[in-house]
C-alpha positions in Angstrom: -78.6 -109.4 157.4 -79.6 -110.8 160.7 -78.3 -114.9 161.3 -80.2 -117.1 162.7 -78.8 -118.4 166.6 -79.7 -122.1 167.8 -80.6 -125.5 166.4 -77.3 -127.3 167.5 -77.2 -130.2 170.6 -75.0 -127.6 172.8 -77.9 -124.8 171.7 -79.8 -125.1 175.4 -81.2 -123.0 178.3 -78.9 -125.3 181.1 -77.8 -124.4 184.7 -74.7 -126.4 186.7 -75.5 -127.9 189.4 -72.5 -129.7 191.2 -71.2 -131.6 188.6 -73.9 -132.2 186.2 -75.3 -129.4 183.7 -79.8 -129.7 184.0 -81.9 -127.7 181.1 -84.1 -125.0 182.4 -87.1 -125.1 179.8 -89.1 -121.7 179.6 -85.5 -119.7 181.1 -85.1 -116.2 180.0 -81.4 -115.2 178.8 -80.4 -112.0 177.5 -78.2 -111.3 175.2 -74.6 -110.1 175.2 -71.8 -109.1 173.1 -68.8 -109.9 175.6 -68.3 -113.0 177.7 -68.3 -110.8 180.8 -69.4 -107.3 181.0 -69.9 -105.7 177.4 -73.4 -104.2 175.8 -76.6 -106.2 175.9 -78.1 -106.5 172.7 -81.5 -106.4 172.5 -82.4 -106.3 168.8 -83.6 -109.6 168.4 -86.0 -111.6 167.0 -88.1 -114.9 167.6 -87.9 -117.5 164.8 -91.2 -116.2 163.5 -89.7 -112.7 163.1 -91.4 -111.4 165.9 -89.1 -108.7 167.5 -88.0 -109.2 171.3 -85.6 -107.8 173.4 -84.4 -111.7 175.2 -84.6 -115.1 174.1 -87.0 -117.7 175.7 -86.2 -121.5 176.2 -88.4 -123.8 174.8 -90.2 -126.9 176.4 -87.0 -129.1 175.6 -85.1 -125.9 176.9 -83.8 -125.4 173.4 -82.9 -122.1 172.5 -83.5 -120.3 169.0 -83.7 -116.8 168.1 -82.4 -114.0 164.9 -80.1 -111.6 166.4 -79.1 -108.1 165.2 -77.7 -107.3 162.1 -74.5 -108.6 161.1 -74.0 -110.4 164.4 -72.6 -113.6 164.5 -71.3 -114.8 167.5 -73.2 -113.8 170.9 -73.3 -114.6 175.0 -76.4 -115.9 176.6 -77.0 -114.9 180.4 -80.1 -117.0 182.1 -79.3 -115.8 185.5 -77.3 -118.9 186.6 -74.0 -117.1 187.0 -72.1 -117.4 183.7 -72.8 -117.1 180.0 -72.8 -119.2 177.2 -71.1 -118.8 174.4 -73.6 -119.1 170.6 -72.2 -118.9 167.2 -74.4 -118.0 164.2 -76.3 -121.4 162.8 -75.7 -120.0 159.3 -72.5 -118.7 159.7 -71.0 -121.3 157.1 -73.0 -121.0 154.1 -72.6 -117.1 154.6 -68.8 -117.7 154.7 -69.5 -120.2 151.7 -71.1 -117.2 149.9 -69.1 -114.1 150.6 -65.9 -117.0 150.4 -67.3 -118.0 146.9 -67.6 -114.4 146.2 -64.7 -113.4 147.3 -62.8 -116.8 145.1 -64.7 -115.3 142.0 -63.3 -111.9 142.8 -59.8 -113.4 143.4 -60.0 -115.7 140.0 -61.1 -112.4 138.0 -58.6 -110.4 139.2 -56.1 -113.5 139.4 -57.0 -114.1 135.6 -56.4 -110.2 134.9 -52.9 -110.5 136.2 -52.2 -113.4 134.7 -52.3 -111.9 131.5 -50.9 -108.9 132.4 -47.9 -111.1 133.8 -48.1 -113.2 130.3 -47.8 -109.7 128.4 -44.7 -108.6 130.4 -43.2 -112.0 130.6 -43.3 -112.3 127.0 -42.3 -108.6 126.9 -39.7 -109.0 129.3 -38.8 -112.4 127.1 -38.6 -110.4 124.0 -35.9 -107.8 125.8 -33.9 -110.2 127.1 -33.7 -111.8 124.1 -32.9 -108.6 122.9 -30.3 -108.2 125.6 -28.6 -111.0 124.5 -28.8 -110.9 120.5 -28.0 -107.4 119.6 -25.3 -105.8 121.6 -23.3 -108.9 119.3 -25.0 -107.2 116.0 -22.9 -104.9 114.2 -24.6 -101.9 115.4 -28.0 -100.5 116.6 -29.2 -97.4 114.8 -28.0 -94.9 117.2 -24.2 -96.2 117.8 -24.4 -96.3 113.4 -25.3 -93.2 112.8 -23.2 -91.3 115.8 -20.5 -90.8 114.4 -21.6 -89.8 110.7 -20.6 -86.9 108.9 -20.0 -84.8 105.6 -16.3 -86.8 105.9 -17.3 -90.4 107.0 -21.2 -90.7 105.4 -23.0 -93.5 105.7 -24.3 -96.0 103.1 -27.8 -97.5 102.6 -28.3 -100.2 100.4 -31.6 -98.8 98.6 -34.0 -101.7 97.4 -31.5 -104.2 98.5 -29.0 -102.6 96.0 -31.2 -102.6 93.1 -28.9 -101.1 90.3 -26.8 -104.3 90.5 -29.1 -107.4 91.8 -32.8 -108.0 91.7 -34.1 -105.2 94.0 -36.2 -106.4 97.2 -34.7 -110.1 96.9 -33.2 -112.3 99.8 -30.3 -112.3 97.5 -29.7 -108.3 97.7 -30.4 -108.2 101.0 -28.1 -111.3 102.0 -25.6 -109.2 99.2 -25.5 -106.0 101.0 -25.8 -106.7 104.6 -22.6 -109.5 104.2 -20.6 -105.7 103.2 -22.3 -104.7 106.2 -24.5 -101.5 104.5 -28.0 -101.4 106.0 -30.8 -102.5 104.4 -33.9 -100.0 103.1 -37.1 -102.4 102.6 -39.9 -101.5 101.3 -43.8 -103.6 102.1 -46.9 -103.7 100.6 -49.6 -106.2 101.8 -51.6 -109.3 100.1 -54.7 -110.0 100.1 -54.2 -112.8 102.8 -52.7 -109.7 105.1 -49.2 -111.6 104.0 -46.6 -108.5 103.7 -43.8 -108.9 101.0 -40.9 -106.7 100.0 -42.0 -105.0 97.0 -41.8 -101.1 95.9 -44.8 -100.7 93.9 -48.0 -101.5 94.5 -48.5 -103.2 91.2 -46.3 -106.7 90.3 -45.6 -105.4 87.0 -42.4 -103.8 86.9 -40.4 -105.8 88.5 -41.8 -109.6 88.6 -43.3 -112.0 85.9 -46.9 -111.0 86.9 -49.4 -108.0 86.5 -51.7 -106.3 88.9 -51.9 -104.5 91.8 -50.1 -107.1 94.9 -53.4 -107.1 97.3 -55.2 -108.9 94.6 -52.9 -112.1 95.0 -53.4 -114.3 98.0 -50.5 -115.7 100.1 -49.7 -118.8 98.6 -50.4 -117.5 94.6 -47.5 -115.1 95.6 -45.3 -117.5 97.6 -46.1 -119.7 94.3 -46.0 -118.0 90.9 -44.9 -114.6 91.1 -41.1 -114.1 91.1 -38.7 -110.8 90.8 -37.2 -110.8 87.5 -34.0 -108.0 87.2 -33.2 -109.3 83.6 -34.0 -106.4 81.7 -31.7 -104.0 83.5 -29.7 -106.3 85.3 -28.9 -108.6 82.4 -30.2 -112.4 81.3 -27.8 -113.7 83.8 -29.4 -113.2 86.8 -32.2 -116.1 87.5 -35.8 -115.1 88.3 -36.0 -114.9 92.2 -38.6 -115.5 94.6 -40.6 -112.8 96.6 -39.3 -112.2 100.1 -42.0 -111.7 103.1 -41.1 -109.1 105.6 -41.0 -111.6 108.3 -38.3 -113.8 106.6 -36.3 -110.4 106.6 -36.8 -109.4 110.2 -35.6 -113.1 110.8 -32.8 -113.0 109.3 -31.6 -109.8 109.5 -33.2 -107.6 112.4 -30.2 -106.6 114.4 -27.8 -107.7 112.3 -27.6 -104.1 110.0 -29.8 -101.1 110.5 -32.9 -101.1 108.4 -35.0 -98.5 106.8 -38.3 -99.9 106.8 -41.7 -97.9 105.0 -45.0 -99.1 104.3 -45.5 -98.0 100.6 -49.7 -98.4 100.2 -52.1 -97.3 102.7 -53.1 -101.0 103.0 -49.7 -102.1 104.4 -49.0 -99.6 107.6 -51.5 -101.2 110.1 -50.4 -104.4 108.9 -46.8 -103.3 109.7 -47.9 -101.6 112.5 -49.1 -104.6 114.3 -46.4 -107.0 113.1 -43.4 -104.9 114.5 -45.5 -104.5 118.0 -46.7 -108.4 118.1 -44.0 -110.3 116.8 -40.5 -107.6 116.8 -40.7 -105.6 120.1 -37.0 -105.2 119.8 -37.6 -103.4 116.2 -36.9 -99.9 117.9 -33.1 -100.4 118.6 -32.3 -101.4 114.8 -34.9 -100.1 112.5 -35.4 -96.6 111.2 -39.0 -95.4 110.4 -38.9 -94.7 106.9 -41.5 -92.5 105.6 -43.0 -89.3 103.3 -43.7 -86.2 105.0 -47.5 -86.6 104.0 -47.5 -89.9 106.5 -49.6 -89.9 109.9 -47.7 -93.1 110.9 -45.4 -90.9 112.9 -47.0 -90.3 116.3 -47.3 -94.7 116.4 -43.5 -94.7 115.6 -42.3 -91.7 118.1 -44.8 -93.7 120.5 -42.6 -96.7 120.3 -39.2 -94.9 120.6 -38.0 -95.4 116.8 -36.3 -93.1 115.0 -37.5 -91.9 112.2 -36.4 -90.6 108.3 -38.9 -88.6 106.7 -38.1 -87.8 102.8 -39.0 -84.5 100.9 -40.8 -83.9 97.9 -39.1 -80.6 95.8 -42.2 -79.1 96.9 -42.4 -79.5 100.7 -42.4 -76.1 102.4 -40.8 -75.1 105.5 -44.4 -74.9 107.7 -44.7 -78.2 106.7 -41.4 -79.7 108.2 -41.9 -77.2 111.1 -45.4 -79.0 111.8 -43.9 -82.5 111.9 -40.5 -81.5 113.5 -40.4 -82.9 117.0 -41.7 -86.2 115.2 -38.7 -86.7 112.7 -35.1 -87.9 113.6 -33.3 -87.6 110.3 -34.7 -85.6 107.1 -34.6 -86.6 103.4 -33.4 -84.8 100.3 -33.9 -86.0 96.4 -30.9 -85.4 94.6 -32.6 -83.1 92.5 -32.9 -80.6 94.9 -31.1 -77.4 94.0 -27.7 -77.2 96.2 -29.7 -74.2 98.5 -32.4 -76.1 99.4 -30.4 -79.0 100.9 -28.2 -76.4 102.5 -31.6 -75.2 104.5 -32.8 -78.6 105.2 -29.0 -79.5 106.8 -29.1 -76.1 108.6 -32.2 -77.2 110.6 -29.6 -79.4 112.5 -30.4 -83.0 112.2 -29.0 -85.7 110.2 -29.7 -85.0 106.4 -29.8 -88.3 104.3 -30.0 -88.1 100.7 -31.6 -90.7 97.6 -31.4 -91.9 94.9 -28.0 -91.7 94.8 -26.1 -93.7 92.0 -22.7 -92.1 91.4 -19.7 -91.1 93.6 -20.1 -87.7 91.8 -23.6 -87.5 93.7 -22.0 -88.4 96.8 -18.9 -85.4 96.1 -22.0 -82.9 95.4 -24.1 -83.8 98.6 -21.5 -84.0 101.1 -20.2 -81.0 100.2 -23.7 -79.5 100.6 -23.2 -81.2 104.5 -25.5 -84.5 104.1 -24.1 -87.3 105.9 -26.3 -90.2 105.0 -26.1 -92.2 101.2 -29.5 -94.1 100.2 -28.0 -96.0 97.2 -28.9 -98.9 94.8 -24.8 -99.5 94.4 -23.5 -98.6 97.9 -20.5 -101.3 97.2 -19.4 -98.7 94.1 -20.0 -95.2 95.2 -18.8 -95.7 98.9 -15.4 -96.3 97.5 -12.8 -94.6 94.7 -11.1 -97.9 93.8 -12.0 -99.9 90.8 -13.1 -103.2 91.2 -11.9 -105.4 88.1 -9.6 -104.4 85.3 -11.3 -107.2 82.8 -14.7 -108.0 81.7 -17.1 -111.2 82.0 -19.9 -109.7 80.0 -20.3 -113.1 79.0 -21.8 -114.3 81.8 -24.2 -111.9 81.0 -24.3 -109.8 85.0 -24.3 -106.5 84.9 -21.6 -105.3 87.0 -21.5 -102.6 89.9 -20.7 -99.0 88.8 -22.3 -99.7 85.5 -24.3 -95.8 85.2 -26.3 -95.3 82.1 -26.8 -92.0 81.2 -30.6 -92.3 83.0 -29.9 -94.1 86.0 -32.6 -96.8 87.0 -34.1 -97.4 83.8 -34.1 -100.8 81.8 -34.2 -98.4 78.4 -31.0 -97.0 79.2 -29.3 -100.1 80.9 -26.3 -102.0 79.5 -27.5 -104.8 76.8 -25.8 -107.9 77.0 -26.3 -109.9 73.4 -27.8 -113.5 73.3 -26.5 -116.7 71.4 -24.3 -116.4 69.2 -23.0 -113.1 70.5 -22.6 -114.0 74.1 -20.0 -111.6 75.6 -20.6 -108.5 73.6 -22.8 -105.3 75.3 -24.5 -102.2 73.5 -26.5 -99.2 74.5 -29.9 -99.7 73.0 -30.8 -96.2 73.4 -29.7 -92.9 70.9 -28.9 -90.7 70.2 -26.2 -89.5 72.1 -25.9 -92.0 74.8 -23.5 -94.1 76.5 -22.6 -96.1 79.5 -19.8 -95.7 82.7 -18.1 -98.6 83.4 -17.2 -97.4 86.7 -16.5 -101.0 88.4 -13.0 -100.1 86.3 -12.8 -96.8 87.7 -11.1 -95.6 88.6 -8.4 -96.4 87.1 -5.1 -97.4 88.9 -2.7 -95.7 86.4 1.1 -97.4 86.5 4.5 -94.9 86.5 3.7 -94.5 82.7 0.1 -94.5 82.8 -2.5 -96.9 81.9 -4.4 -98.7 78.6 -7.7 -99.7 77.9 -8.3 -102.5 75.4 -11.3 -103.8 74.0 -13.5 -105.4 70.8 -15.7 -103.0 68.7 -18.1 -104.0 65.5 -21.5 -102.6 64.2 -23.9 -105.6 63.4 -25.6 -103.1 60.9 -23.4 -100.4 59.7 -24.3 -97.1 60.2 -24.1 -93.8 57.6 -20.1 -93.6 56.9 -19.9 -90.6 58.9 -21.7 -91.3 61.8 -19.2 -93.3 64.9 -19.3 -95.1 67.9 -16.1 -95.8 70.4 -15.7 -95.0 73.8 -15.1 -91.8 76.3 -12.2 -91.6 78.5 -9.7 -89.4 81.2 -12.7 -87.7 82.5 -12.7 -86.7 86.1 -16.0 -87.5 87.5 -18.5 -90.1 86.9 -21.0 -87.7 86.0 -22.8 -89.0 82.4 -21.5 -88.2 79.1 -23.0 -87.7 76.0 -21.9 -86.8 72.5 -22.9 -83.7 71.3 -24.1 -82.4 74.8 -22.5 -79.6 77.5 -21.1 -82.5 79.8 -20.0 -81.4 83.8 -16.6 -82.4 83.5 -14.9 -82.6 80.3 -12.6 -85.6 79.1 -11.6 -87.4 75.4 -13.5 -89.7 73.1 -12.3 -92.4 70.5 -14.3 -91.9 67.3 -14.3 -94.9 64.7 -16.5 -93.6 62.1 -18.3 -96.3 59.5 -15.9 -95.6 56.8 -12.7 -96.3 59.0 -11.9 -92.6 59.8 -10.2 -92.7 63.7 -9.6 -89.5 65.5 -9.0 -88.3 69.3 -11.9 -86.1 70.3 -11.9 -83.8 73.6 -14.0 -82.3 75.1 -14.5 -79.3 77.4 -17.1 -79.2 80.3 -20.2 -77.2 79.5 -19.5 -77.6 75.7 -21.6 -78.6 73.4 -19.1 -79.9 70.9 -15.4 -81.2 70.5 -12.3 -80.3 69.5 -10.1 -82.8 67.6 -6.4 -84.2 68.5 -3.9 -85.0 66.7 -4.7 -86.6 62.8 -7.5 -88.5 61.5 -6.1 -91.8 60.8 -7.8 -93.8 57.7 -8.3 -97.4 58.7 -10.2 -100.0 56.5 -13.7 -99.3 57.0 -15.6 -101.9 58.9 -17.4 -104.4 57.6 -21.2 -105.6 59.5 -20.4 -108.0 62.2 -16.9 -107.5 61.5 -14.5 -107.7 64.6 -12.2 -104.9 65.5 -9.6 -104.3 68.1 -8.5 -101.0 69.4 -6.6 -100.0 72.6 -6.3 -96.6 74.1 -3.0 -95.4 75.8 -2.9 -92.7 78.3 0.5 -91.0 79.9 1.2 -88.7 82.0 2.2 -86.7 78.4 0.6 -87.8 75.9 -2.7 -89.5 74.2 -2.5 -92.6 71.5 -5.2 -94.7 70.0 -4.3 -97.7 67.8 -6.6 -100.2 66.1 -4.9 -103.5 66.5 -6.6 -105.8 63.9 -4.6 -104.4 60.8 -0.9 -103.1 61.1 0.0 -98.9 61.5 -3.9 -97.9 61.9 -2.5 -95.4 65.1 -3.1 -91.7 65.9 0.7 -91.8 67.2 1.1 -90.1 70.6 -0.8 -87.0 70.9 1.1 -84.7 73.5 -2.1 -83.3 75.6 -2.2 -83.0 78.9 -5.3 -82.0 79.8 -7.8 -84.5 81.5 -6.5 -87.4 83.4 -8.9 -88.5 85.1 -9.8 -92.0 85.7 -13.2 -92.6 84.9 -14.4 -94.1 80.9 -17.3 -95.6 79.2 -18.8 -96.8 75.9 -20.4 -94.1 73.8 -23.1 -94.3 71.0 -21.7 -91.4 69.7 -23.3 -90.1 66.7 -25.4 -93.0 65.8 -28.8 -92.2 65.3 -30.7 -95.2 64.8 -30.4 -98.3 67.4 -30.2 -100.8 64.9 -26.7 -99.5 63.9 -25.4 -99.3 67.2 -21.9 -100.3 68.1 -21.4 -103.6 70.0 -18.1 -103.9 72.7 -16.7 -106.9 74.2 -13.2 -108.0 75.6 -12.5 -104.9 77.8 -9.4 -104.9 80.1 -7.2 -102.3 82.2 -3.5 -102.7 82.3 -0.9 -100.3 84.0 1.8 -99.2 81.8 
């Protein structure tokens, strides 16, 4: 744009003379670009627009004229022997303009990198934070897992350690992680976009309430739905509240490792945004847990988080193959057949293996070269050692190492009996069934061996020939049942309905047992009448007495053959579950 010259009091055609400086009206000047020498410029023009090549004075001998594009500052010559100096009239409103322009440019791009500094503030923030909070954790995922192997596996509390306390509850999780096992939490999302700890997608296994979670709002779940593990934990346990996600990351993120899966579709962009918003730290102590089928793994890879992706029996090798280079640590069912976990270990990464629930599972894996234990009782099968030698059914708890013969299922779980049989337990499932009580096993035998003690009656009696008691000296914790080829073989105490006691064993992979020693007549029990037994095993021989009437004992038996430490109760032959056999009073003692 062309500026406009003139207008100001020092704007004037004017010639020294002596001392005094006289305007020239009607003087010519031309126009340069240099106080001395330089380029005359001679696109001008007068105020009208009128081009010219030099400016004219006026009558007043003020001097006004537009000159060339983009000039603004010039040198006027009127032939008196030196030039004046002229400065653009307009020059400060165009500096206003391009200066407001320029401000607005700044503020945008000011504004721009004010967030941008925000974002890495609070990013750089979150790290140090980071810094600062878990190098005093117990572990971050990799230093956990570096040094696992077949030998020294590691132990994941599955569902917060659901086989022994309400699974997905603060109280689990606060359980497990104080015996330092990391946590595996599972989310599903509310219809507020809340997400909770929860397995299923529905409430209705595990809590007092029906339907599908993403139908309850926020506060109706913080409010009346609670996690209830009575019927396979035992009446006991109190009814607990639901747990969101973020109470866990609070309390626990960096602290143990975590195993952390969206179970609906609804939940992972939830989770998604939660870790990325709220938990930037997430990467360096939780594990991506997640199915094979799952797209979720680019976003998690993305973010530098390991990841465990689990198998289904029917997952093919192209599949894996295809999501390789995405997956940190595979996953094997324990129902896989001992070759295909062998091929999913030789692939070369960490193999973890679930549901595991007994130390015979963890023998049978690690053999097979798995080094990771997803378990709902880490606390029993990470260890060989019992951990009581009495019983306190009577508080109505179920213990750790209790293994039905169908693990995870309230049908099969240990029955603790209400008022006015508090402290006596049955099986309420037949036929054939019974129970480990491997928080006794196993069993720290003394120089001369060891006895087990305990309570029997039927409430209802059964058929006189059909018997209940309890299985014992068996190697592995591996279920038993009566009348079945068992894995490992071991003895069972048979009290019949008419009073007939014998000394059963057993032999692995048979389907039926041989007898020990004599049948010893007792008096035949009576319903809801109390009897007292104890079983004595030593390094030579095998006795059973029954204590609540004098000389009812099998003598000792001299057999050798199993002496292993793990027992249970046994249904035995029963058939019908209202004639079951009732235990209490159980206890351990060395001999």
């Amino acid at each position: 744009m062309r500026h406009y010259f003139g207008g100001s009091t020092s704007d004037y055609a004017m010639e020294r003379v002596g001392n005094q400086l006289l305007l020239r009206p009607g003087a010519t000047g031309t126009v340069w670009d240099s106080v001395t020498g330089g380029s005359q410029l001679t696109d001008l023009t007068d105020v009208n627009g009128v081009p010219v090549t030099a400016t004219t004075a006026a009558a007043d001998g003020a001097v006004s004229f537009y000159g060339p594009e983009d000039v603004t500052a010039c040198f006027v010559d009127f032939g008196y022997g030196r030039r004046y100096s002229m400065v653009a009239a307009d020059i400060a409103s165009t500096v206003t303009g391009k200066l407001g322009g320029l401000v607005s440019t700044a503020a945008d791009d000011a504004t721009a990198k004010a967030t941008a500094a925000k974002d890495a503030a609070i990013s750089a923030a979150a790290s140090s934070a980071a810094a600062l909070y878990l190098p005093s954790a117990i572990t971050d995922v990799d230093s956990y897992f570096a040094s696992a192997t077949p030998t020294t596996p590691r132990f994941f509390a599955h569902r917060g350690g659901g086989m022994v306390r309400p699974e997905h509850t603060l109280v689990g999780y606060r359980a497990a992680a104080a015996m330092g096992f990391p946590l595996e939490v599972s989310v599903n999302v509310d219809a507020s976009g809340e997400l909770w700890c929860l397995h299923d997608l529905t409430l209705d296994r595990t809590t007092n309430r029906t339907g599908a979670l993403n139908t309850y709002t926020t506060e109706e779940v913080g409010q009346q739905v609670l996690t209830t593990g009575r019927p396979m934990l035992g009446p006991g346990w109190a009814e607990q509240p639901m747990v969101p996600l973020r109470q866990v990351l609070d309390e626990f993120l960096g602290k143990v490792v975590i195993f952390l899966e969206a179970k609906g579709n609804d939940a992972v962009v939830p989770l998604q945004n939660l870790l990325t918003t709220s938990y930037p730290h997430a990467p360096r102590s939780v594990v991506w847990k997640a199915h094979i089928g799952t797209a979720s793994l680019p976003w998690a890879k993305a973010r530098d988080y390991r990841t465990w992706v689990y198998l289904d029996v029917g997952t093919t090798d192209a599949t894996m193959n295809a999501k390789d280079g995405m997956v940190d640590y595979w996953g094997v069912q324990t129902t896989f057949t001992e070759q295909r976990v062998e091929q999913v270990v030789a692939r070369g990464k960490p193999v973890f293996a679930w549901p595991v629930y007994r130390r015979s599972q963890v023998a049978r894996l690690t053999a097979l070269g798995v080094v990771g234990i997803m378990t709902s009782d880490p606390r029993y099968v990470s260890t060989a050692a019992p951990q009581r030698t009495a019983s306190r059914w009577d508080l109505q708890v179920k213990e750790s190492g209790g293994t039905p013969t169908i693990d995870y299922d309230s049908g099969y779980a240990l029955v603790f009996a209400p008022a006015p049989d508090v402290g006596w337990v049955s099986v309420a499932a037949v036929p054939n069934q019974s129970f480990g009580l491997g928080t006794y096993c196993s069993v720290n035998s003394g120089p001369g061996g060891y006895r087990i003690s305990f309570d029997m009656k039927f409430k209802v009696l059964p058929a006189a020939t059909l018997h209940g008691g309890i299985y014992f000296g068996k190697q592995s914790d591996d279920a038993y049942r009566f009348g079945t080829a068992n894995a490992t073989g071991g003895y069972h105490l048979v009290l019949r309905a008419n009073g007939q006691m014998q000394v059963n064993k057993h032999t692995a992979g048979s389907t039926s047992g041989t007898q020990i020693g004599s049948t010893i007549a007792t008096a035949a029990p009576v319903a809801d009448g109390v009897m007292s037994f104890q079983v004595d095993v030593t390094p030579t021989t095998v006795e059973v007495r029954r204590t609540d009437g004098a000389g009812w004992t099998t003598g000792p038996i001299a057999d050798t053959t199993y002496r292993g430490g793990y027992f249970g109760l046994s249904n035995g032959s029963v058939t019908d579950v209202a004639t079951r056999p009732y235990w209490r009073a159980l206890s351990v003692t060395q001999l």
